[in-house]
C-alpha positions as CSV (number, residue, x, y, z in Angstrom):
1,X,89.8,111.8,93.0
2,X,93.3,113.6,92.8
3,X,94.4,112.4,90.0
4,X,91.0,113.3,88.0
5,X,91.3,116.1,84.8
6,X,89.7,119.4,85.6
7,X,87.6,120.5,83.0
8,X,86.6,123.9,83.4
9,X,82.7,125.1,82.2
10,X,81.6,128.1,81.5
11,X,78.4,130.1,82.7
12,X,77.1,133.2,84.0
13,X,77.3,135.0,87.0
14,X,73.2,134.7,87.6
15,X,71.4,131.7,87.0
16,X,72.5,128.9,84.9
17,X,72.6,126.6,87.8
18,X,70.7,123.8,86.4
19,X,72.9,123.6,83.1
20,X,75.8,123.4,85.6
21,X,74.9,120.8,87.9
22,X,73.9,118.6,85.0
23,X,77.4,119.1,83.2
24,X,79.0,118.6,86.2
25,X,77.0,115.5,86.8
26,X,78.0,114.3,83.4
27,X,82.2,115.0,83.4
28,X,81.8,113.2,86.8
29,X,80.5,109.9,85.3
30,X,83.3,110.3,83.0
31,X,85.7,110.4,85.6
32,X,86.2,114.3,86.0
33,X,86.1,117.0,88.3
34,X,84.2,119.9,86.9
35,X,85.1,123.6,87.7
36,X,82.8,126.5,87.2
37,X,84.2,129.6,85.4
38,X,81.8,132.6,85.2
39,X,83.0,136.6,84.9
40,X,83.0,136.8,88.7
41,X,84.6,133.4,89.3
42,X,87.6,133.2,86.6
43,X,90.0,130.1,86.4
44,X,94.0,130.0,85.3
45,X,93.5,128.1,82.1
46,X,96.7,126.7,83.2
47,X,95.3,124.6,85.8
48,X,92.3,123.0,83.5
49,X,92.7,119.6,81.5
50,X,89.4,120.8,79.0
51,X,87.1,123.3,78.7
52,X,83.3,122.9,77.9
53,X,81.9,126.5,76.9
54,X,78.1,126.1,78.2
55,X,74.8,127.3,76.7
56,X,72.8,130.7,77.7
57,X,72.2,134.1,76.6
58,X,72.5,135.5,72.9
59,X,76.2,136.7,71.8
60,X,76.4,140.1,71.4
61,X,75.6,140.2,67.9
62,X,78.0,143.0,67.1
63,X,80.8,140.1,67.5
64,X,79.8,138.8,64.2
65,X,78.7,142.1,62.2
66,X,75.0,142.1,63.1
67,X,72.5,144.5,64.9
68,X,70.5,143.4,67.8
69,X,67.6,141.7,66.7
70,X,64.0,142.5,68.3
71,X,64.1,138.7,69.4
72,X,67.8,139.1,70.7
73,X,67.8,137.5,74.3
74,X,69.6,139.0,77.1
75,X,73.3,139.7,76.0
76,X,76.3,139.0,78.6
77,X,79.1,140.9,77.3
78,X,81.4,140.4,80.4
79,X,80.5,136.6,79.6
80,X,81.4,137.2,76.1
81,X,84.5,138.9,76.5
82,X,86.0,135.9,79.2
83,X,84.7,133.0,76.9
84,X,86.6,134.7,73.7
85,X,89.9,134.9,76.3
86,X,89.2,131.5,77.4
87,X,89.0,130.0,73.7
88,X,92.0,132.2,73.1
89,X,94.0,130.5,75.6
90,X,93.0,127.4,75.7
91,X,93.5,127.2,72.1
92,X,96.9,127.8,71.9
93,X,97.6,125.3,74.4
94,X,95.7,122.8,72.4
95,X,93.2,122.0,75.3
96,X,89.9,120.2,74.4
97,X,86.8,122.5,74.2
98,X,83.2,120.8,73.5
99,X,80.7,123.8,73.2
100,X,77.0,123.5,73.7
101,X,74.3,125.6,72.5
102,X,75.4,129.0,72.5
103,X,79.2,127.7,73.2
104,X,78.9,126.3,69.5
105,X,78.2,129.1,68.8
106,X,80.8,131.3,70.2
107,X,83.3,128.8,68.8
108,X,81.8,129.4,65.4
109,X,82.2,133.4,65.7
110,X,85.7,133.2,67.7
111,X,86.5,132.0,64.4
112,X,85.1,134.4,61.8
113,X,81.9,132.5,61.6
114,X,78.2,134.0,61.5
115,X,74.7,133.4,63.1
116,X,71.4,133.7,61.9
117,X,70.0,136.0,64.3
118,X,66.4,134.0,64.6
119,X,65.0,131.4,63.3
120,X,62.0,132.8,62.7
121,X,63.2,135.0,59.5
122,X,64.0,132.0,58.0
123,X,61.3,129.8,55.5
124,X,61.8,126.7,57.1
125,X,60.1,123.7,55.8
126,X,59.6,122.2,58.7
127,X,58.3,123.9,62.1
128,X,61.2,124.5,64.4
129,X,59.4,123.7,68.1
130,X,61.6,124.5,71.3
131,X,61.9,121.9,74.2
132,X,64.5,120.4,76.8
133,X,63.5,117.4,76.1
134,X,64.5,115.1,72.7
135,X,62.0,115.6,70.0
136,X,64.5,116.4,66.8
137,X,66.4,114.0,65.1
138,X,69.7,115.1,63.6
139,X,71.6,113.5,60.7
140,X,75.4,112.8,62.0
141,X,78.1,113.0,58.5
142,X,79.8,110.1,58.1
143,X,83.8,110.3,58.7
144,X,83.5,113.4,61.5
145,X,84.7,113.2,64.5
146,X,81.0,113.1,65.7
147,X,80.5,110.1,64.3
148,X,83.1,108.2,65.7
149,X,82.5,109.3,68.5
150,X,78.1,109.2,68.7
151,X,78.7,105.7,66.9
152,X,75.6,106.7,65.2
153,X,74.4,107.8,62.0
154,X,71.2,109.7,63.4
155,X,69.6,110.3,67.2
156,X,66.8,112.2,68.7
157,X,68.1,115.7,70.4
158,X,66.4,118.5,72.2
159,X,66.5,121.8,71.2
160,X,66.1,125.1,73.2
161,X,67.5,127.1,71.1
162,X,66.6,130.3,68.3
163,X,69.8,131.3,66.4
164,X,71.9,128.9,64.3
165,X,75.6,129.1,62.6
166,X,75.2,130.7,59.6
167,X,78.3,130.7,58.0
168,X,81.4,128.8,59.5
169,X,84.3,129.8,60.8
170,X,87.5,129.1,59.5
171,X,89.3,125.2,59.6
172,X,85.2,124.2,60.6
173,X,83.3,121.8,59.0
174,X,79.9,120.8,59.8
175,X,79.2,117.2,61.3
176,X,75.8,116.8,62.0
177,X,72.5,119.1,60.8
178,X,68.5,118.5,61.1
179,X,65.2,117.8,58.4
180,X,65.3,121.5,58.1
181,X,69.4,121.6,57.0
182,X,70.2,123.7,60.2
183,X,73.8,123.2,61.6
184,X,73.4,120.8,64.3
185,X,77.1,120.3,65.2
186,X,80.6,121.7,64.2
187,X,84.3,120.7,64.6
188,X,87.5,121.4,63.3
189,X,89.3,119.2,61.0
190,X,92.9,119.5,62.0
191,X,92.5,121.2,65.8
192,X,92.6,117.3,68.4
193,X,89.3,118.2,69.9
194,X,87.4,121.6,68.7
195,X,83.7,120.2,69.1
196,X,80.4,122.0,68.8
197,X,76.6,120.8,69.2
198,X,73.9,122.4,69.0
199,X,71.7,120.9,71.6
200,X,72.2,120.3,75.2
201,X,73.7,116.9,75.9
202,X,73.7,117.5,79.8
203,X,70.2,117.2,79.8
204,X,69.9,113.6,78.7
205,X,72.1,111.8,81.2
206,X,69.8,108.9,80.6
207,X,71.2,108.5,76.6
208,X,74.6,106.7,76.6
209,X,74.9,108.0,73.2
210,X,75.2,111.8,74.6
211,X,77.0,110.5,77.8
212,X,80.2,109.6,75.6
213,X,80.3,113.4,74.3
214,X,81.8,114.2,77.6
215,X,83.7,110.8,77.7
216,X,85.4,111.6,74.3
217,X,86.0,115.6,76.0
218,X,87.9,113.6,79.4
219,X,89.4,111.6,77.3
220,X,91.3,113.6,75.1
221,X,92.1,115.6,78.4
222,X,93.1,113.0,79.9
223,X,95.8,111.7,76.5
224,X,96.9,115.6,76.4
225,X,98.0,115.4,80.3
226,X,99.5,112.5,79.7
């Protein structure tokens, strides 16, 4: 077990305990030890392999130019404010970082992207229904890093979530979106492993396809250690 990458994941301080034992179920199938970082409970970035930025609250819009919305979920800006240090650091040091849900997000915004605040104000053709388990199926672009990793041109997803990236941020692309064009997944094109999805992977340990998410996230930690 020693010789296993760390891959930090981030959370908060209250609650977000099922999230967390289901990542850390899935990096430990994939032959990692998981560490949970939350504002009370930092981690030396130097010390981590990877880094998976985990789903929860609404940003603080005001991160991306926005006003709270009256649908705004609880904001976390002591979560915020460690995850943008986190993504500063690890960054830099070229460590993998796979977000999920809101950590796509964040990702997005980290670097100059935008959200749409709800759903809701949007005219969507079809109805956007909300459930932990899969019911949406998401297109995957061919020639993205998604793709070669998925090894799939489409799969069923859940979805829990009511904001969406709006407008990217900078040296993203978009690799996967739904029926109703909403960014389901982001990455950037030169960064080794910059990954974003848009639904919860952790929560369908029974789909090989969303096991090798967090394969291809060890992976790459694992070729960076060396």
């Amino acid at each position: 077990m020693a010789d296993r990458v760390r891959i930090g994941v981030t959370g908060p301080d209250r609650g977000g305990f099922i999230a967390w034992n289901f990542t850390r179920l899935a990096l430990y199938v994939s032959e990692a030890t998981a560490v949970r970082i939350t504002p009370s409970h930092p981690a030396d970035i130097e010390k981590l392999d990877g880094l998976v930025i985990g789903g929860g609250a609404d940003i603080d819009p005001s991160l991306y130019g926005e006003r709270r919305h009256i649908r705004t979920v609880h904001i976390d800006h002591k979560r915020d404010k460690m995850e943008w240090a986190l993504l500063e650091k690890a960054l830099a040091k070229k460590i993998p970082v796979l977000g999920i849900c809101r950590g796509m997000q964040m990702i997005d915004i980290f670097l100059g992207g935008t959200l749409y605040p709800d759903l809701n104000d949007l005219d969507l053709k079809f109805s956007y229904d909300r459930s932990p388990f899969p019911h949406r199926i998401i297109y995957i672009k061919p020639r993205t890093k998604l793709h070669k990793i998925l090894r799939v041109s489409k799969c069923e997803v859940n979805s829990i979530h009511h904001q969406a990236v709006r407008k990217l941020g900078r040296g993203l692309r978009i690799s996967a979106e739904d029926d109703n064009k909403i960014t389901q997944a982001i990455e950037h094109e030169t960064y080794p492993f910059l990954l974003g999805v848009q639904w919860h992977p952790e929560y369908m340990p029974q789909s090989a396809i969303q096991r090798r998410l967090f394969k291809a996230l060890v992976d790459q930690a694992k070729k960076r250690r060396g």
